[in-house]
VORONU-431087 format. One record per residue (C-alpha): x, y, z; residue in one letter. Coordinates in steps of 0.05 Angstrom, whole numbers, plus 5000, padded with zeros to 4 digits. Example, Ala and Ser with C-alpha at 12.3 -4.5 7.8 and 13.67 -1.06 7.14 Angstrom:
residues 2
524649105156A;527349795143S;
end
This chain:
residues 430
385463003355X;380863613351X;373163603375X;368564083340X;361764273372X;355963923345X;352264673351X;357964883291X;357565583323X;365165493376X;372865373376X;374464663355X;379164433416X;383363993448X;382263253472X;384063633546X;379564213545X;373363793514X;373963413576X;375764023622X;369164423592X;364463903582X;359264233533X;361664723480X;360265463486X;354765483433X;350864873472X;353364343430X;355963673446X;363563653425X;364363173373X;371262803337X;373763163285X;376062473242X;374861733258X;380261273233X;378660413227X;383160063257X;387059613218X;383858983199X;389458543228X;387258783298X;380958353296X;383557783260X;387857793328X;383058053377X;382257413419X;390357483435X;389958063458X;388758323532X;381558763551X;387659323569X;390759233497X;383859313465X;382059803497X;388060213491X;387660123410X;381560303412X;380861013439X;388361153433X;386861603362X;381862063408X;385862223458X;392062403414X;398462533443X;395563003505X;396162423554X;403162003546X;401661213512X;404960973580X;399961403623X;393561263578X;395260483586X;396360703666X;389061033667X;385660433620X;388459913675X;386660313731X;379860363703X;378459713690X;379659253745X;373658873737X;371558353690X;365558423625X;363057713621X;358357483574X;352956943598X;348556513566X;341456693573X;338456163518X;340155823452X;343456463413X;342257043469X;346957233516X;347057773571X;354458223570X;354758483646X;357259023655X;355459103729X;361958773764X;364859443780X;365059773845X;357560153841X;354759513801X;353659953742X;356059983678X;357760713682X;363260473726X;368160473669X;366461253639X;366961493712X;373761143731X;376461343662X;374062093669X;377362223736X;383961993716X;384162353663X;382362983696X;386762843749X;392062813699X;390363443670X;390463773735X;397063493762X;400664103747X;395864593767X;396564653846X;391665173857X;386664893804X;379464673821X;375164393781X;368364213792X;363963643767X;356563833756X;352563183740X;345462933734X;343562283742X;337261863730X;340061293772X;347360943756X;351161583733X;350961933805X;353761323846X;359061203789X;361161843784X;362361933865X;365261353862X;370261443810X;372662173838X;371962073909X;378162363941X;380462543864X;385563193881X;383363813847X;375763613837X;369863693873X;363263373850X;356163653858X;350663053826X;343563333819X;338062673819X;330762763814X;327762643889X;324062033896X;325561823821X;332861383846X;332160693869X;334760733950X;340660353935X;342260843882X;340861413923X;345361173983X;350561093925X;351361813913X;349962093980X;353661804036X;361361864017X;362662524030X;368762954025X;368663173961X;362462823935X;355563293946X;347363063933X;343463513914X;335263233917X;331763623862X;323963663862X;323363443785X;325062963743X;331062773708X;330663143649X;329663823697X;336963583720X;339363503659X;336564263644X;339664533702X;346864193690X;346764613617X;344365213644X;350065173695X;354765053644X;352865713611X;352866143667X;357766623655X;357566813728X;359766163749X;365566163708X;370566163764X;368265413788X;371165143727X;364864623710X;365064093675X;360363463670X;360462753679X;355162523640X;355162213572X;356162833546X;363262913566X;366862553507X;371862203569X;365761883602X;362861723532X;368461433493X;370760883542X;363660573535X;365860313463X;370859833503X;364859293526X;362559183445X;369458993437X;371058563495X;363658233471X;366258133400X;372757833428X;369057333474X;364357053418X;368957153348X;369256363355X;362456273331X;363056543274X;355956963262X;353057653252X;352157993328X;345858453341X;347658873395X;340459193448X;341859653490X;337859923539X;337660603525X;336061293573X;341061833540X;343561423487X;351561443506X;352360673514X;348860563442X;352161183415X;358260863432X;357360133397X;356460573334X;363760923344X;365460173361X;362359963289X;366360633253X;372960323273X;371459743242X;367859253293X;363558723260X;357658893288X;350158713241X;344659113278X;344359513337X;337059623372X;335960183421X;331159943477X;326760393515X;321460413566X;315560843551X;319661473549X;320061323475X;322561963444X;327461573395X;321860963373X;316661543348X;322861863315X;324461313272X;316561163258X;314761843237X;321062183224X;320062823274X;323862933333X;319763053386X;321963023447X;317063013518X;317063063592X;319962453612X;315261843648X;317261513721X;318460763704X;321060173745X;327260193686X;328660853722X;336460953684X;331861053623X;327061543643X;330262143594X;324762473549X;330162813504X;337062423502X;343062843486X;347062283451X;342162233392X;344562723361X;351262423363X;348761863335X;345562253282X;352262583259X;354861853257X;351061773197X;351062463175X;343762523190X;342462063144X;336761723161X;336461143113X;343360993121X;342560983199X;335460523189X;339859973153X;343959923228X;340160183280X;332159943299X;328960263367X;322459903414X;319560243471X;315859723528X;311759883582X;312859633654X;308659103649X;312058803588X;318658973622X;316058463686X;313857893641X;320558003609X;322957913677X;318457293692X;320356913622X;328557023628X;328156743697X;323956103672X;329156023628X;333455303626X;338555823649X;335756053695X;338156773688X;335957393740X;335058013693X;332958773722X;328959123690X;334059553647X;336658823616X;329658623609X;326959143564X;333458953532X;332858273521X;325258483492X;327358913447X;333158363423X;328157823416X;323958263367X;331158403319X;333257713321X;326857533274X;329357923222X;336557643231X;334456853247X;342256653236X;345557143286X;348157113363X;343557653399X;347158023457X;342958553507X;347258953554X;345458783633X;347859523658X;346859423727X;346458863777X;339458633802X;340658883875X;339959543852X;333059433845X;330858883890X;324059243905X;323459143832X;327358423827X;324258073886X;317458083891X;316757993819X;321657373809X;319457093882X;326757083905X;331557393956X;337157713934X;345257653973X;347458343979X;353858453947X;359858713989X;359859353937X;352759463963X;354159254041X;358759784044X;354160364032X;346660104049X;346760214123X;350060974121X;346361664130X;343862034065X;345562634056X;343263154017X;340563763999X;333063953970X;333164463914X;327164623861X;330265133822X;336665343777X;337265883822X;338265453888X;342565063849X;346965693824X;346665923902X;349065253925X;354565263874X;356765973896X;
end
């Protein structure tokens, strides 16, 4: 499998170096060169089958024959060793959680996937170092350090906008150590974001062989089609369309439902959820792209003002936009819709705790599901409540258990360091 840059101005390459560089030379987001269905056989089966066997047949085609069948199925178990279950919310709405891994995000899956096969990749290179430059706007920093802490050959810096990070989330990715580093930017996450690119083309930082572990790095983006599938597999048995919301920030886990759909899933309708940073919604009411500073919300994951996947998404459909309107719809909520949400899942029969991620997904469900009355809704629940219990709490009235994933991690030292600029990052780097 080749990857082309989605900049059409670099070398196509290699399943291994897209993941090794990251970005493409020209900028661009790398991008597959072909997209095969899987046979239709495969879902008429898909409820024998293992979450390892589906997942395997799934991404198999992309990675080609650069990691051995008996190694990728070694990575795919290693990577997921926690369970996707899909919970009842009400009558014809279910939650798929995706927060059972180890940082209680759903970005626990890219990350784990990522390192191993980097680590791979670098097995035979003794004196190789890589390093992992990453932004986060919550869940991607913890995940990441997380998912390459103590990985040979890799060191990982993870720039997060100061005071922008819920504290569990900022604890996450700053108190492991060894080869994990925090660095506390005075910005927001799109600033990051900026900075991570710039890095990237920095011909005088070369010699640190970066790479990212964002969304943008097709090995952290990929893997994220595995939880439509496990979904699918979990309710084929009744039989009706499935309208997919996902709460979206940089638009990887939505980006990746669509790949998901391209290999043949039966998937109806896919909604793209945001908070006020609503970049994509004014995109597909006016037709310009036009991106802006990104807004501090208590959905803090989604606070992106210009989300790199969309124009993956937009190559998906050959930037076709009527052809992508007949799949794909987009809401924005504020934070006061997003707490109501909140309120009204709770007060549910169910009973069901939502954060406020899965709450501006479950609105932005609700509003689909009226123009597809006869199918099972699903909103992804990318991270577990605890991760925002100054959020969670006080508006649902309750106290949260910490989870042992969490208990491990909330009472150690932060550590970090403050930068403001690229060039304190590009000093830090070295």
């Amino acid at each position: 499998m080749k990857y082309y840059s989605l900049n059409h101005n670099a070398p196509k390459v290699s399943f291994q170096e897209a993941v090794i560089q990251g970005l493409a030379t020209d900028k661009g987001l790398y991008f597959p060169e072909s997209i095969t269905p899987l046979d239709p056989s495969f879902f008429d089966e898909i409820e024998s089958l293992s979450d390892e066997e589906i997942a395997f047949e799934a991404i198999k085609q992309f990675v080609g024959d650069e990691i051995p069948a008996e190694k990728l199925k070694e990575i795919i178990a290693e990577t997921l060793v926690f369970d996707f279950p899909v919970v009842k919310v009400e009558d014809g709405i279910y939650s798929l959680e995706l927060f059972h891994g180890p940082t209680m995000a759903f970005k626990d899956v890219g990350a784990r996937f990522m390192s191993r096969c980097l680590g791979y990749f670098n097995k035979d290179k003794k004196d190789a170092k890589n390093t992992v430059l990453v932004a986060t706007s919550g869940d991607t920093g913890g995940a990441v350090a997380s998912g390459f802490l103590g990985v040979d050959g890799v060191n990982v810096v993870i720039l997060y906008p100061s005071g922008k990070v819920s504290d569990i989330q900022e604890k996450q990715l700053t108190t492991l150590g060894q080869n994990i580093k925090a660095l506390e930017v005075d910005g927001v996450f799109d600033d990051c974001q900026d900075m991570v690119k710039k890095a990237f083309l920095d011909e005088t930082l070369a010699h640190k062989n970066l790479t990212s572990a964002n969304s943008i790095n097709i090995a952290r983006w990929l893997p994220q089609m595995f939880y439509f599938f496990f979904a699918y597999k979990a309710l084929k048995s009744q039989n009706k369309p499935l309208v997919f919301s996902c709460p979206s920030g940089n638009f990887g886990n939505i980006c990746a439902g669509i790949m998901a759909k391209k290999l043949g899933l039966p998937i109806e309708h896919f909604v793209a959820s945001t908070n006020v940073n609503d970049t994509v919604p004014r995109f597909l009411e006016n037709g310009k792209y036009d991106p802006k500073p990104s807004k501090a919300t208590i959905s803090n994951a989604m606070d992106v003002g210009n989300p790199s996947n969309f124009i993956r998404i937009q190559e998906l459909y050959n930037n076709d936009l009527k052809a992508f309107e007949k799949d794909f719809s987009s809401y924005s909520y504020t934070d006061e819709e997003t707490l109501e949400a909140m309120k009204h899942i709770y007060n549910l029969p169910e009973g069901y705790i939502a954060e406020p991620h899965g709450a501006v997904g479950y609105l932005g469900l609700k509003k689909e599901l009226e123009k597809h009355p006869n199918a099972i809704g699903i909103f992804l629940e990318t991270a577990h409540p605890i991760k925002f219990l100054d959020v969670v709490e006080p508006a649902l009235g309750i106290t949260l258990p910490i989870p042992a994933q969490i208990e491990s991690v909330i009472n150690e030292e932060k550590v970090s360091v403050k930068i403001g600029t690229y060039e304190e990052l590009k000093a830090f780097l070295g």
